[in-house]
N, C-alpha and C positions, 0 to 999 in steps of 0.2 A: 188631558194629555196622558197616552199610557206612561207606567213606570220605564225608564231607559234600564237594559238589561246587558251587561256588559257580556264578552267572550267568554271568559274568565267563568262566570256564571251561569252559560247554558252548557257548560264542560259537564256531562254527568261523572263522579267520580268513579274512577277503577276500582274493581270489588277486589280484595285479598283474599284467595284462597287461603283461607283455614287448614293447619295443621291437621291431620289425623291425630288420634292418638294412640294410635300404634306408633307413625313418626316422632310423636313427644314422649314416649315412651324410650325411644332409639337414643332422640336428641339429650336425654339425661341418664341415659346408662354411660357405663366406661365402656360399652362396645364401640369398634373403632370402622373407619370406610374397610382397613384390609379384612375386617371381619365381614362385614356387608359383600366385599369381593368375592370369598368364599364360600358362605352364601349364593350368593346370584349363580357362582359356576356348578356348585352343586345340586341347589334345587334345579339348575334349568329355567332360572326367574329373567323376566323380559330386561330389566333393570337394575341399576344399583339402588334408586328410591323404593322398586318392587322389594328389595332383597332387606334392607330397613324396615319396609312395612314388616318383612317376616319378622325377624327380631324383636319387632315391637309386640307384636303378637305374641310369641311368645314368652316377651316377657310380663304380659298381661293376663297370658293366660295361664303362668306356672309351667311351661312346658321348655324351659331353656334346656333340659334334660336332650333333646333333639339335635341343640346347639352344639352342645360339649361333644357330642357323636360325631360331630364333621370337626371339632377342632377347634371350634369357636368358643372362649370363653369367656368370662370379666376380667381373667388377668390380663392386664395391658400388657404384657410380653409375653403371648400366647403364641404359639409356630407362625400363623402367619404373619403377625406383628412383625416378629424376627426375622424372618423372611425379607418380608418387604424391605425393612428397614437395611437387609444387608445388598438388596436390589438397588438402593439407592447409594451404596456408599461406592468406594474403591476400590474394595476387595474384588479380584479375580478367582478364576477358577484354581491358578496355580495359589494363592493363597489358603484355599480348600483341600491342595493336597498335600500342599506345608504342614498343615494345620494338622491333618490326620499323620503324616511322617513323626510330626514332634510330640504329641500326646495320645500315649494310650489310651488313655477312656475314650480316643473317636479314632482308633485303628477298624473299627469292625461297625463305625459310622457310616449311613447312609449321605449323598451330595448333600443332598437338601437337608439333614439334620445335623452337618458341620455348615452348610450356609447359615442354619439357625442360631447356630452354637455364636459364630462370629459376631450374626446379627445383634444374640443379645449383650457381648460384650457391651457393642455400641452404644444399645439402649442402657445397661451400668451405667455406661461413662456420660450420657446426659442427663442422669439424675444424679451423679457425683460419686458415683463408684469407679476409680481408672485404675483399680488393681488388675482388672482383666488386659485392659489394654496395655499395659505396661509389660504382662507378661506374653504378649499374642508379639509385642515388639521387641521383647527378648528375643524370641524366638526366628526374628526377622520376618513375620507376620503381620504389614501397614497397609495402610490404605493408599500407599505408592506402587504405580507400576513399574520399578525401575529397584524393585529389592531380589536379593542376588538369586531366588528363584527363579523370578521371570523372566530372568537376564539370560538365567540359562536354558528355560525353559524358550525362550527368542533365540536363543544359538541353534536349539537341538530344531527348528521347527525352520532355519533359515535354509539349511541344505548346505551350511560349511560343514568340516570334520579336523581331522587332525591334521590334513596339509595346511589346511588356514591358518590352524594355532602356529602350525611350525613358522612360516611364512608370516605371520604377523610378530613375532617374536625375532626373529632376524631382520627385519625391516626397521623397529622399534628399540630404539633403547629400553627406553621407558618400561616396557613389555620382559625386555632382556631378563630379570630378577624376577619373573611370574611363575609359578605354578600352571600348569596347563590348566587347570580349573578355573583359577583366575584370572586366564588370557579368554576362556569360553566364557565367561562372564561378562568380561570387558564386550568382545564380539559381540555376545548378544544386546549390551548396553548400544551398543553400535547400532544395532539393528532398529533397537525400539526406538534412536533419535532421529534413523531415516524416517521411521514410519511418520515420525512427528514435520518431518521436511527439511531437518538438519543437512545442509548440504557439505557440511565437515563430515557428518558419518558417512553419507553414501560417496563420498571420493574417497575416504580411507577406507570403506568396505571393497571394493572397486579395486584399489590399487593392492589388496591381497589376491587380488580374483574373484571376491562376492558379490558377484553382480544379479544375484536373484533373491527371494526370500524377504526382503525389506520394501518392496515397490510394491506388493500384493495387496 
């Protein structure tokens, strides 16, 4: 009687593609995917694995020299690093132009190298450095959009002006003791809680007359 041969057993197993070792090469550097990113856009490579194989290559073959040319380094907080990482957080554009208002050393900053600047705050603060952050929040520089930049930066971009102030100031007690700055703050607070669906902001924006600028 033949041997009974169960399913289980005429399954031939899946083969494991093998690492390269330009990729095991990648997979134990500190280069990171936003370097591989940089890479790939630079060379013009098909792939992000294509853009590792690079990397790996040249780190096997002494030629990282190439690397540091587009930007890419071993430091884990090398521009794109910071970059990406400031892609991922809070921070807005008006945060970037906070940021160069309040410090000289980034008055004559390019976008993207106050995006960076912020980025690496961030990266400080999760390795246990929060002096940066501490002083970027002095400054009124958070990762909230609702810090008194934006607020005004949401006024100036709603299309009210100074009858609105006036008109919300006389409507409003509460308002009555403001600063015109700080009633264009408020407004634009107004503004960014319609956009969120706040249906208190868009009746009191409304009932000054603002009835555009927040619905967009």
């Amino acid at each position: 009687m033949p041997a009974r041969t169960t399913a289980a057993q005429t399954v031939t197993p899946r083969a494991t593609a093998s690492m390269s070792n330009e990729r095991k090469a990648f997979w134990h550097s500190p280069y990171t995917n936003a370097d591989a990113q940089v890479v790939k856009q630079k060379k013009h490579l098909p792939s992000l694995d294509a853009a590792k194989e690079f990397i790996g290559s040249a780190i096997i073959n002494k030629k990282e020299g190439e690397l540091q040319s587009m930007g890419v380094t071993r430091y884990r907080f090398d521009d794109q690093d910071c970059l990406t990482r400031f892609a991922r957080s809070g921070f807005t554009d008006s945060d970037v132009r906070q940021a160069k208002k309040s410090f000289d050393f980034l008055k004559g900053a390019s976008t993207n190298e106050v995006k960076g600047y912020l980025g690496l705050k961030l990266r400080n603060a999760e390795v246990g450095y929060k002096g940066g952050i501490e002083m970027l929040n002095q400054n009124g520089i958070t990762e909230s959009k609702y810090d008194n930049h934006e607020q005004m930066d949401a006024f100036k971009s709603s299309g009210m002006g100074d009858r609105h102030v006036r008109d919300a100031k006389a409507k409003y007690d509460f308002l009555s003791g403001s600063s015109n700055t700080e009633i264009k703050q408020y407004l634009g607070l107004k503004v960014l809680n319609a956009k969120d669906g706040s249906d208190f902001a868009k009746d009191f924006l409304k009932n000054i007359g603002a009835s555009k600028g927040w619905g967009r």
